[in-house]
C-alpha positions in Angstrom: -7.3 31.3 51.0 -7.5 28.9 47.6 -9.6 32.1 46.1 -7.4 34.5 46.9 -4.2 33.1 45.8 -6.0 33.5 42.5 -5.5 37.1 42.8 -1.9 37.0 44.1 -1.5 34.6 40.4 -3.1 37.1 38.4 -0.8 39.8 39.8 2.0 37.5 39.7 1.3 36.7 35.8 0.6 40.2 34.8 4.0 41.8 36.5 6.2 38.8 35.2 4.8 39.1 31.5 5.4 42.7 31.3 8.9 42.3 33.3 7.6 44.8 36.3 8.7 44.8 39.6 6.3 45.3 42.6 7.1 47.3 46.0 4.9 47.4 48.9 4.8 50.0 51.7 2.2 49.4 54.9 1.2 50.6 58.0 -2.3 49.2 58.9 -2.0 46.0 57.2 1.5 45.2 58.9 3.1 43.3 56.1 -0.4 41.3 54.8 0.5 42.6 51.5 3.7 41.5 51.0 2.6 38.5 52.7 0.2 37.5 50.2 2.2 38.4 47.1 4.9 36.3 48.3 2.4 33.6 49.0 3.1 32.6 45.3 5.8 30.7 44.0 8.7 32.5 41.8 7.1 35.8 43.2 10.8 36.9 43.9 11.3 37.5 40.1 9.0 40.3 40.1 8.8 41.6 44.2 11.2 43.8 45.4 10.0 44.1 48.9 8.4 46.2 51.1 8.7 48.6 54.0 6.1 48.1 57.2 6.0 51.8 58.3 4.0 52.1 61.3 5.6 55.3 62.7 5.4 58.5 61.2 9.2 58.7 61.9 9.4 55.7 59.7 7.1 57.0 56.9 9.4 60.4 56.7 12.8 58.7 57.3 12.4 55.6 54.9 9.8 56.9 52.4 10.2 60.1 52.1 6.6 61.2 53.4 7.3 65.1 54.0 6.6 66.0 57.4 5.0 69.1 56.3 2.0 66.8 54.4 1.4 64.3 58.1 1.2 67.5 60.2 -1.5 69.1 57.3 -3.1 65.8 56.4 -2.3 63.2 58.9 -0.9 59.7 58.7 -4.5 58.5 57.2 -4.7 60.6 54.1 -4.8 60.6 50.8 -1.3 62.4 50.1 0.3 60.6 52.7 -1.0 57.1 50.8 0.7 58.5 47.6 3.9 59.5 49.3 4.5 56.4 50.5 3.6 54.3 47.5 5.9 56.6 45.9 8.9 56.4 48.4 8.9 52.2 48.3 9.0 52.5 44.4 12.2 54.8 45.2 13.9 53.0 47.6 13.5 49.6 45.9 14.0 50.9 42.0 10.4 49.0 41.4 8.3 50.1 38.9 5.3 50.3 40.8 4.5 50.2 43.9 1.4 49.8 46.5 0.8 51.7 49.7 -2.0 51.4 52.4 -2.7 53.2 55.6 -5.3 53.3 57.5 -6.8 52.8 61.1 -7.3 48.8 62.0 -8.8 49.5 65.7 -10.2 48.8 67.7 -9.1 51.8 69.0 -7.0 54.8 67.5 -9.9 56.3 65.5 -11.7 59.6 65.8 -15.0 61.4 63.8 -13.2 62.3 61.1 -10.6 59.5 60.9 -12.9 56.2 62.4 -11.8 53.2 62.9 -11.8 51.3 59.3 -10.7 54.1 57.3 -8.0 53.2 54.7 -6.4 54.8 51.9 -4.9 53.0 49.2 -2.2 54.1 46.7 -0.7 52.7 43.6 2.4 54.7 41.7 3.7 53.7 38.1 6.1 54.8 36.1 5.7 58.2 34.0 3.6 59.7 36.9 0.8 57.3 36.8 -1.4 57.4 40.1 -4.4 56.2 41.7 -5.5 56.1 45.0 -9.3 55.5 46.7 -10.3 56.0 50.2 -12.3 52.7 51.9 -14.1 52.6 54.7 -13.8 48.7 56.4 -16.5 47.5 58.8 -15.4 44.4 61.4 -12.7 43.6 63.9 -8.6 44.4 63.4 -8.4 41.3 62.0 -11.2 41.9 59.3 -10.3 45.2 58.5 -6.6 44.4 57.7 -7.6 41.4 55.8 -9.8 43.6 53.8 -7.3 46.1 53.3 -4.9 43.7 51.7 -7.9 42.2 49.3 -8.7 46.0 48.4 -5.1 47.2 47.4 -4.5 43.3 45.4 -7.7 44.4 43.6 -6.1 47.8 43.0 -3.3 46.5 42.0 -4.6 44.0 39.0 -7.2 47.2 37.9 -3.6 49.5 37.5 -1.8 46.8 35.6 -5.1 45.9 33.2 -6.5 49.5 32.9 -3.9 51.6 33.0 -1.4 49.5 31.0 0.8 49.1 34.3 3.9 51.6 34.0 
């Protein structure tokens, strides 16, 4: 844990410098996100908070995922990664925001969805985006953990590469 509170500091110091405010929106990693940002100290000057959105109903009602992109794309997409990291930024007036959803297991995947298969999304200001598919290999437990280390590492590669929002 001591190494990756360094990477909960680092996005802590890079959000609070710039004066940004962080948003988070899950479904496979239940809340490990938010979890770990608000692991550090003074994190509530710069995180907004987050929506756990396991339920599609949730995703549509809260975050404005259109129904029309789960019943193309399903809850495990791409586009539905985006939308939500989009809605959170809405609903909590951040200025950017992280998403991830994805399929934990053990069970609940399929051949073209398996089990381990996350999407990650990140959403700025002025229409900046990026979002990158994973593929996780281990138990729930494993898989969620590395979710939440994947879209922390997303998050510090926005704010230092693309200049944040």
């Amino acid at each position: 844990m001591v190494h990756q509170l360094r990477l909960e500091r680092k996005i802590g110091r890079l959000l609070a410098s710039r004066g940004l405010k962080l948003a988070v929106a899950e479904s496979c990693t239940g809340g490990l996100v938010g979890h770990r940002i608000t692991s550090v100290a003074g994190s509530s000057g710069y995180f907004t908070g987050g929506i756990i959105a396991y339920s599609n109903e949730l995703k549509v009602c809260c975050l404005g995922v259109k129904t029309s992109v789960l019943s193309k794309h399903g809850a495990v997409s791409r586009e539905v990664a985006l939308q939500m990291a989009d809605g959170a930024r809405k609903l909590t007036a951040a200025d950017l925001a992280v998403a991830v959803t994805g399929i934990a297991g053990p069970g609940g995947g399929s051949p073209g969805k398996p089990v381990g298969l996350v999407y990650i999304a990140v959403a700025g200001g002025g229409g900046k985006k990026q979002v990158q598919r994973f593929m996780f290999k281990g138990s729930r437990a494993e898989i969620k953990n590395a979710g939440s280390q994947a879209a922390l590492k997303m998050l510090v590669h926005f704010l230092e590469k693309k200049g944040g929002c």
